[in-house]
C-alpha positions as a Markdown table, in Angstrom:
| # | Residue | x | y | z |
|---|---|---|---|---|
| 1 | Unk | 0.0 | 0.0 | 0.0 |
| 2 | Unk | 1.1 | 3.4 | -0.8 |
| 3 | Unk | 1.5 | 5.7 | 1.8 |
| 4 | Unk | 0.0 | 8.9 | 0.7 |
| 5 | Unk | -2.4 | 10.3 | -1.3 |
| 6 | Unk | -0.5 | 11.4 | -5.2 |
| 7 | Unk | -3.0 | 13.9 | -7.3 |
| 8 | Unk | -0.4 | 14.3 | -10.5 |
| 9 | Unk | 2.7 | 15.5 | -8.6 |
| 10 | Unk | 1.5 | 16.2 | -5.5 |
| 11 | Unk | 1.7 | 14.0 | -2.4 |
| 12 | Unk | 0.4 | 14.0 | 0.6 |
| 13 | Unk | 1.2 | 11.6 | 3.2 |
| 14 | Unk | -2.3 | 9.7 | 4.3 |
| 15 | Unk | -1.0 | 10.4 | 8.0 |
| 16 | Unk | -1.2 | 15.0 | 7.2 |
| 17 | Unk | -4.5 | 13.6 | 5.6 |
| 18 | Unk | -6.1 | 12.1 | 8.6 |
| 19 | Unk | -4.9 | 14.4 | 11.1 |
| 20 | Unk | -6.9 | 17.7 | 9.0 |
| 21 | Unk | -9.3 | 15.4 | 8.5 |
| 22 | Unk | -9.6 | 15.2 | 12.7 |
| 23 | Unk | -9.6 | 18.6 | 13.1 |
| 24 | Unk | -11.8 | 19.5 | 10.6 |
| 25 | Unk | -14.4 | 16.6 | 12.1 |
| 26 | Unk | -13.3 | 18.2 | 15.8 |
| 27 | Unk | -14.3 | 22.1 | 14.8 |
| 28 | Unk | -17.7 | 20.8 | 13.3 |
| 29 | Unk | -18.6 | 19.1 | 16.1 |
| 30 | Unk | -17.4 | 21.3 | 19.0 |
| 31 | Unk | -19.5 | 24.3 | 16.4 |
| 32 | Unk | -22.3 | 22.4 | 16.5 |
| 33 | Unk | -22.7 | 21.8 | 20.1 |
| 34 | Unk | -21.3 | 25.2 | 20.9 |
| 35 | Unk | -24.0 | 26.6 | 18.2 |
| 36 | Unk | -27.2 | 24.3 | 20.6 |
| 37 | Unk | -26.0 | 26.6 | 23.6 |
| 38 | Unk | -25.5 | 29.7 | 22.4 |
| 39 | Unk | -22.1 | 29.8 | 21.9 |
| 40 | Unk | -19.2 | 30.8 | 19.5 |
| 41 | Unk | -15.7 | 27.8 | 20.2 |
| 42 | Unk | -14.1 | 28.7 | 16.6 |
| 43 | Unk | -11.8 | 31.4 | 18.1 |
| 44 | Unk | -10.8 | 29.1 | 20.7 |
| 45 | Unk | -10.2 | 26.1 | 18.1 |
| 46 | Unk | -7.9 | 28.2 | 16.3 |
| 47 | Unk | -5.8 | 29.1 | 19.3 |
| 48 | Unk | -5.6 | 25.4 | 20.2 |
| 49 | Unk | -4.3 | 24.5 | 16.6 |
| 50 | Unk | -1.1 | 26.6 | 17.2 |
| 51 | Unk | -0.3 | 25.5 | 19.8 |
| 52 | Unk | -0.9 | 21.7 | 19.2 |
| 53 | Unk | 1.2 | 22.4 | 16.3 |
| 54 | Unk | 4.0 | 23.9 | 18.2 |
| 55 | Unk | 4.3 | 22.0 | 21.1 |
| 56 | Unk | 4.3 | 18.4 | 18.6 |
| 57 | Unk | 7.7 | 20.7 | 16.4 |
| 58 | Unk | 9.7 | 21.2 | 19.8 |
| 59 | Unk | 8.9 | 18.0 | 21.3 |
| 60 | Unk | 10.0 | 16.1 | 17.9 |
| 61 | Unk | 13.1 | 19.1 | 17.6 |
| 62 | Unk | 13.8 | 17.9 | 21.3 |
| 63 | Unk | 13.9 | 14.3 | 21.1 |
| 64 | Unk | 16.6 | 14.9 | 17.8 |
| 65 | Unk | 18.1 | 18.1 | 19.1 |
| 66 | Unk | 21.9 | 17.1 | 18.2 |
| 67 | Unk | 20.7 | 16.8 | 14.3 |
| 68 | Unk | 19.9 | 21.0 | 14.5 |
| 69 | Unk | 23.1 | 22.0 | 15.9 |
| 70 | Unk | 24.7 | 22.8 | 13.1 |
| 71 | Unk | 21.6 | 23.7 | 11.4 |
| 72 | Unk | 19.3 | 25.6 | 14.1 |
| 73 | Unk | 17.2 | 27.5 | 11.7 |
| 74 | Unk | 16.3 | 23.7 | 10.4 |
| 75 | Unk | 14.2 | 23.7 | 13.1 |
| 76 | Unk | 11.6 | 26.2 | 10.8 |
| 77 | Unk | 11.6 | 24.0 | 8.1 |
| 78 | Unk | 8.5 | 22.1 | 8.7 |
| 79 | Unk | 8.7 | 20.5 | 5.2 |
| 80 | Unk | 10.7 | 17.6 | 6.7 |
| 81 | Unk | 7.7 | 16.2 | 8.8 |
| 82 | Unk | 9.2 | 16.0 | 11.6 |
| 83 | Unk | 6.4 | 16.2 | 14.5 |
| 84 | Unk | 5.3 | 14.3 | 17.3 |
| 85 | Unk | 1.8 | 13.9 | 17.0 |
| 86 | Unk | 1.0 | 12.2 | 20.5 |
| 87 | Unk | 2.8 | 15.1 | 22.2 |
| 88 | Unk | 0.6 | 17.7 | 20.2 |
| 89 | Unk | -2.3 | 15.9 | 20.9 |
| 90 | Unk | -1.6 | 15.7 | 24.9 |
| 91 | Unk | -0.7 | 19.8 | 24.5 |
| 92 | Unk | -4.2 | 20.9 | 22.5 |
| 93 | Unk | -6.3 | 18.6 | 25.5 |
| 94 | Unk | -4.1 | 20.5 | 28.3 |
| 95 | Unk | -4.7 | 24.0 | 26.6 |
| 96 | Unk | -7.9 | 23.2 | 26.4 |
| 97 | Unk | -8.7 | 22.2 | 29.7 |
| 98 | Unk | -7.1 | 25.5 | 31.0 |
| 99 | Unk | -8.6 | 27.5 | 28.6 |
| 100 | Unk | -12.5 | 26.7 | 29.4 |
| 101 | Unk | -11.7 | 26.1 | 33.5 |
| 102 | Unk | -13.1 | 30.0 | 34.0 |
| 103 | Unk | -15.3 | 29.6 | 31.2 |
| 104 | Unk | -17.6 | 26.3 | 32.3 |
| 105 | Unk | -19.8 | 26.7 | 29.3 |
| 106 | Unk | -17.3 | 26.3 | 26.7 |
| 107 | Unk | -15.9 | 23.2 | 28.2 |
| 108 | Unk | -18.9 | 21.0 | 26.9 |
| 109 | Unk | -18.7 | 21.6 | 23.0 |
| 110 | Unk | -14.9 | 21.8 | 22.9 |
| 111 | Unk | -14.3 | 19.2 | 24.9 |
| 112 | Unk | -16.9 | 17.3 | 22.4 |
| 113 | Unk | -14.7 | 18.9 | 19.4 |
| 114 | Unk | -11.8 | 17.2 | 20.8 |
| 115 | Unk | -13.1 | 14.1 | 22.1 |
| 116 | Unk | -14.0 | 13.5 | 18.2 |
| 117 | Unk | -10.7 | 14.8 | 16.8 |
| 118 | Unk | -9.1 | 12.4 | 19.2 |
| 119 | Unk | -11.0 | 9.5 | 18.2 |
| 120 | Unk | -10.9 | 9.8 | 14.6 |
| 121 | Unk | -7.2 | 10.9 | 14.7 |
| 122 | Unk | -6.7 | 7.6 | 17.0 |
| 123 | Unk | -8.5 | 5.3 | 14.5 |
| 124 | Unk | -7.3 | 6.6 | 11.6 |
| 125 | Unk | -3.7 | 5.8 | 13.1 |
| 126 | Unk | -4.2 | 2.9 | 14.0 |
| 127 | Unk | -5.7 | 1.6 | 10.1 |
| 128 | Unk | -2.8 | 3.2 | 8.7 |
| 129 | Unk | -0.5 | 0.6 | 10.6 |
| 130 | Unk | -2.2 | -1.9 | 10.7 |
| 131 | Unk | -2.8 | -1.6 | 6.7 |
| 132 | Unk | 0.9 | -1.3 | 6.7 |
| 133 | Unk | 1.9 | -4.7 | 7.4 |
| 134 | Unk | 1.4 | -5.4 | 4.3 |
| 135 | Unk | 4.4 | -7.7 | 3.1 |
| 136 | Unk | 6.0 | -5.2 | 0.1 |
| 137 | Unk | 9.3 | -6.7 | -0.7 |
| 138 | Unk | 12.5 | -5.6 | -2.4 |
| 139 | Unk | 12.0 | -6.3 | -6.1 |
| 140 | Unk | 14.0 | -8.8 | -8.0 |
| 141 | Unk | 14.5 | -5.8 | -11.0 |
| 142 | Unk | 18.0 | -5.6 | -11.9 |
| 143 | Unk | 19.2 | -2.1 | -12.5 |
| 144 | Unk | 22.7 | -0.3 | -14.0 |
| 145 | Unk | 25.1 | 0.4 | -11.8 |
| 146 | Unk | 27.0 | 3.9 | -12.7 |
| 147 | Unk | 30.1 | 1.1 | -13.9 |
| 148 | Unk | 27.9 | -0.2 | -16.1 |
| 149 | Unk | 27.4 | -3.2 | -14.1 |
| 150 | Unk | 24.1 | -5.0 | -13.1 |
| 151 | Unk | 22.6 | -4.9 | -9.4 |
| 152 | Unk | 19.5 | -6.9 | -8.3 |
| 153 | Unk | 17.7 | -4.9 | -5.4 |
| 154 | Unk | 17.6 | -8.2 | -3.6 |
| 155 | Unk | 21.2 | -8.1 | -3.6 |
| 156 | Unk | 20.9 | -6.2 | -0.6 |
| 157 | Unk | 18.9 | -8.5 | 1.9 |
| 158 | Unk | 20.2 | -9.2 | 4.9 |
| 159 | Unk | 20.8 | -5.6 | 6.4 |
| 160 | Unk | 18.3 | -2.8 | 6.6 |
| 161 | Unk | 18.4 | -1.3 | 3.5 |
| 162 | Unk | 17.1 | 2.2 | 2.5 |
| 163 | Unk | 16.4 | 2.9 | -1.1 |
| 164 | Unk | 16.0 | 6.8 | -2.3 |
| 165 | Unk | 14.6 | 7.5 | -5.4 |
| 166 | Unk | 15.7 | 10.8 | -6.8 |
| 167 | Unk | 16.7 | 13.1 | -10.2 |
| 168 | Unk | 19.0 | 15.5 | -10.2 |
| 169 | Unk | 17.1 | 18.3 | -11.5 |
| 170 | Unk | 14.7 | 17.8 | -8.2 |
| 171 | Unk | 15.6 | 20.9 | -5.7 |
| 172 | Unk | 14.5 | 18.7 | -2.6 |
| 173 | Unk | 16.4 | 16.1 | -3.9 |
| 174 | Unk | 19.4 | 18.1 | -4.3 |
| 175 | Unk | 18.6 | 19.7 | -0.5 |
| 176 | Unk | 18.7 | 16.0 | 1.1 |
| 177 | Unk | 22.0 | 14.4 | -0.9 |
| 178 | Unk | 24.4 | 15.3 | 1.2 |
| 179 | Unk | 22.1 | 14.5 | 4.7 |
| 180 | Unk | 22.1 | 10.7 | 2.8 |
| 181 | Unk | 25.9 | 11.1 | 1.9 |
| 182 | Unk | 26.5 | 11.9 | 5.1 |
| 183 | Unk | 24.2 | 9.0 | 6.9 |
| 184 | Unk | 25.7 | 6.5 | 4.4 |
| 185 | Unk | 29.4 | 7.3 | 5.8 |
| 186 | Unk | 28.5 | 6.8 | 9.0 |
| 187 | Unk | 26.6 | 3.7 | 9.1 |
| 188 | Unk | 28.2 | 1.0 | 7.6 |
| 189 | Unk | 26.0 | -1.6 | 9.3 |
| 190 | Unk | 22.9 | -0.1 | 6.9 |
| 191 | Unk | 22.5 | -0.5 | 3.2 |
| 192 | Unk | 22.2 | 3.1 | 1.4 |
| 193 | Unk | 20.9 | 2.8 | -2.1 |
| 194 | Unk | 20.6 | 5.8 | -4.8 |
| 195 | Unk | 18.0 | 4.7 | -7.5 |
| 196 | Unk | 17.6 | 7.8 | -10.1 |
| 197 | Unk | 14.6 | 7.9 | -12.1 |
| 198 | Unk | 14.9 | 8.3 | -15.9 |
| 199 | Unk | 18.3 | 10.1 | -16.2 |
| 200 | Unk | 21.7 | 9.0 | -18.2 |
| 201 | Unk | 24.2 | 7.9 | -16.3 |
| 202 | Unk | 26.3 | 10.6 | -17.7 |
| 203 | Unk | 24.3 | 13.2 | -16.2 |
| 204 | Unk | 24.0 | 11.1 | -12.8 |
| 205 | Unk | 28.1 | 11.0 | -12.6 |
| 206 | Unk | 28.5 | 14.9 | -13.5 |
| 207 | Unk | 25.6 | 15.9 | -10.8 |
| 208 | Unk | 27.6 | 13.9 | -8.6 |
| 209 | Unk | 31.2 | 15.2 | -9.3 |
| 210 | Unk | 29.8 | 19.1 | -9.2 |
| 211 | Unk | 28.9 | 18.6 | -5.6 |
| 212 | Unk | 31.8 | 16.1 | -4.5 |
| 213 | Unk | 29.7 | 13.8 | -3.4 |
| 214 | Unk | 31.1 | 10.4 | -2.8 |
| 215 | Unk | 28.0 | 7.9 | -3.0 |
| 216 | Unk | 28.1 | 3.9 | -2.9 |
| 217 | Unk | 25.8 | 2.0 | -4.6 |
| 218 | Unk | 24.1 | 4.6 | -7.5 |
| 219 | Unk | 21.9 | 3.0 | -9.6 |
| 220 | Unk | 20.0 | 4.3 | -12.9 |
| 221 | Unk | 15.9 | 3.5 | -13.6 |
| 222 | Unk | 16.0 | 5.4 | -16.8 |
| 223 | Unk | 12.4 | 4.0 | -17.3 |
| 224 | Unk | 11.1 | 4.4 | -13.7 |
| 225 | Unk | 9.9 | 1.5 | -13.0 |
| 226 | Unk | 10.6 | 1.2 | -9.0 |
| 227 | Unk | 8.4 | 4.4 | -8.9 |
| 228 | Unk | 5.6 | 2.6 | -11.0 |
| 229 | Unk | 6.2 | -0.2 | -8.7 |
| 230 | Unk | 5.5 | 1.4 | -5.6 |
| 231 | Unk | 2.9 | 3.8 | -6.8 |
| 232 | Unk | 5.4 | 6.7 | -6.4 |
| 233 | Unk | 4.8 | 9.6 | -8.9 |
| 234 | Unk | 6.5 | 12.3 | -6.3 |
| 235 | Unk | 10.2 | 12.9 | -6.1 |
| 236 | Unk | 12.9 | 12.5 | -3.9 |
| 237 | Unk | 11.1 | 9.5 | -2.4 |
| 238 | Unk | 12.8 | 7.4 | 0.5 |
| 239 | Unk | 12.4 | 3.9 | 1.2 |
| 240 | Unk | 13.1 | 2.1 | 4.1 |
| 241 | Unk | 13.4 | -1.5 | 4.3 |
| 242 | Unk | 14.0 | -4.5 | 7.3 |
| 243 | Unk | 16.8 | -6.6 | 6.8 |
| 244 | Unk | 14.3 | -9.2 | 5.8 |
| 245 | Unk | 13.9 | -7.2 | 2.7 |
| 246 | Unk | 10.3 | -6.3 | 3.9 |
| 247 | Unk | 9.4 | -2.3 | 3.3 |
| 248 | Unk | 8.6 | -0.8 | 7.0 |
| 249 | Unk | 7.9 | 2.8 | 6.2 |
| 250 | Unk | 8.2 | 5.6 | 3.1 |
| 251 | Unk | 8.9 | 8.8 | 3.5 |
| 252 | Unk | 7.4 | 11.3 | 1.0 |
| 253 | Unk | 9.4 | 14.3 | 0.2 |
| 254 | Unk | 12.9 | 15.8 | 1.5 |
| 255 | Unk | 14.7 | 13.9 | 4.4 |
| 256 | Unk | 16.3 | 16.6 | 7.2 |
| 257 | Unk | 18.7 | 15.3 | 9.7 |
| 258 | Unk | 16.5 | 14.9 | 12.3 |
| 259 | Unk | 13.8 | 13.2 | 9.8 |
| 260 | Unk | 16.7 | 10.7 | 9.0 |
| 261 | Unk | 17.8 | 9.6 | 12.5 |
| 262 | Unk | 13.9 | 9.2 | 13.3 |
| 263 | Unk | 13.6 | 6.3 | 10.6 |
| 264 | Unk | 16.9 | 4.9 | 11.0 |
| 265 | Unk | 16.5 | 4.5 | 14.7 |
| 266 | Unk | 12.8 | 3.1 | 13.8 |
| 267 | Unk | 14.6 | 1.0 | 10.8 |
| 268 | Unk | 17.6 | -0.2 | 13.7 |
| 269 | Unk | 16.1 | -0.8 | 17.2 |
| 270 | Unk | 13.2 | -2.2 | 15.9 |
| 271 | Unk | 14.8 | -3.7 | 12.6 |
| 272 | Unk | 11.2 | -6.2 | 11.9 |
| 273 | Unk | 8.5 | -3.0 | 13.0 |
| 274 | Unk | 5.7 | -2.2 | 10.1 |
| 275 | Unk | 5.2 | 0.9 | 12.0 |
């Protein structure tokens, strides 16, 4: 299963989709019963969004603060993804409880709002995982190595392998090389593979010599066909995979640092998870 939601070349990640979904189910509810008694909550949903959204940033910036340290203005680049969604959720609860604990007769229809956020947000989690397990396997296609040699995908089972689809002329792409460069120095124990979609390997080996950037194991899809495979029209495109060979997670869009070290930690002290 493909884990996001692809109109042309946009993508969005079924996870973003189910948490606006949540709060878009949480404001019409907590409107609704706020409406029945007279009241307006829509100003006070949209001061709990901020700071739902905040609060999940710093607690995911916290947990992977040494990835920013070089890079501290990182931390404003939300394009990454990098949240923690339980934190935010336990923040937007707390605010509200504090929020409507002088005002008693707001506490009924947004604590409804959020009772029905929470519970679709929880669901919806919970079906993404679960519908995750299902058993996606490195493919057998053998690809061109930059030497002009052949390389089965498979070739790699037996460490945890991550596969990043990318082109050169993809800014994001280009942003996130030298995080992977960088990642694939310093973990030897992991399986770092560079799959370009639909480019020569001339033009592969002369992006790669402009930047000085030493990569192992560049591969060339001149056709496409892993992104066919795995339903990926969106580029760069990261894939991470058990040592098994099973796929545990896909990360749509530009890898930071701290986005990296979330899914290799994932992808290393929990090398069979689906989650």
């Amino acid at each position: 299963m493909t884990q996001s939601f692809q109109i042309g070349p946009l993508a969005l990640p079924f996870t973003l989709l189910v948490t606006m979904t949540a709060v878009a189910l949480g404001m019409f509810i907590g409107k609704r019963a706020g409406r029945k008694l007279g009241i307006d909550v829509e100003p006070l949903f949209f001061k709990v969004l901020p700071v739902a959204a905040v609060c999940a940033r710093l607690a995911f910036v916290w947990q992977y603060h040494a990835a920013y340290f070089n890079a501290p203005l990182d931390i404003l680049d939300i394009r990454d993804g990098g949240w923690d969604p339980q934190f935010g959720l336990v923040a937007a609860w707390t605010y509200v409880l504090l929020l409507t604990r002088p005002r008693p007769l707001l506490r009924k229809p947004m604590v409804m709002g959020m009772a029905a956020a929470s519970a679709f947000w929880m669901v919806g989690s919970i079906t993404l995982a679960v519908q995750a397990h299902d058993e996606v396997q490195l493919p057998g296609m053998a690809l061109s190595s930059l030497d002009q040699g052949t390389v089965s995908l498979q070739d790699f089972k037996g460490k945890p392998t991550v596969v990043n689809l990318w082109a050169t002329w993809c800014p994001p792409c280009q942003r996130e090389m030298p995080v992977l460069q960088q990642a694939q120095a310093a973990h030897p124990e992991l399986h770092f593979t560079f799959l370009n979609q639909g480019e020569s390997a001339a033009k592969v080996q002369e992006f790669l010599s402009a930047r000085s950037l030493p990569l192992h194991n560049v591969l060339l899809d001149p056709k496409g066909k892993a992104g066919t495979l795995f339903s990926l029209r969106a580029l760069p495109a990261t894939l991470f995979f058990n040592a098994q060979g099973l796929l545990v997670y896909t990360h749509i869009g530009g890898l930071s640092r701290a986005t990296l070290a979330q899914r290799l930690d994932a992808l290393t002290l929990h090398p069979t998870s689906t989650k």
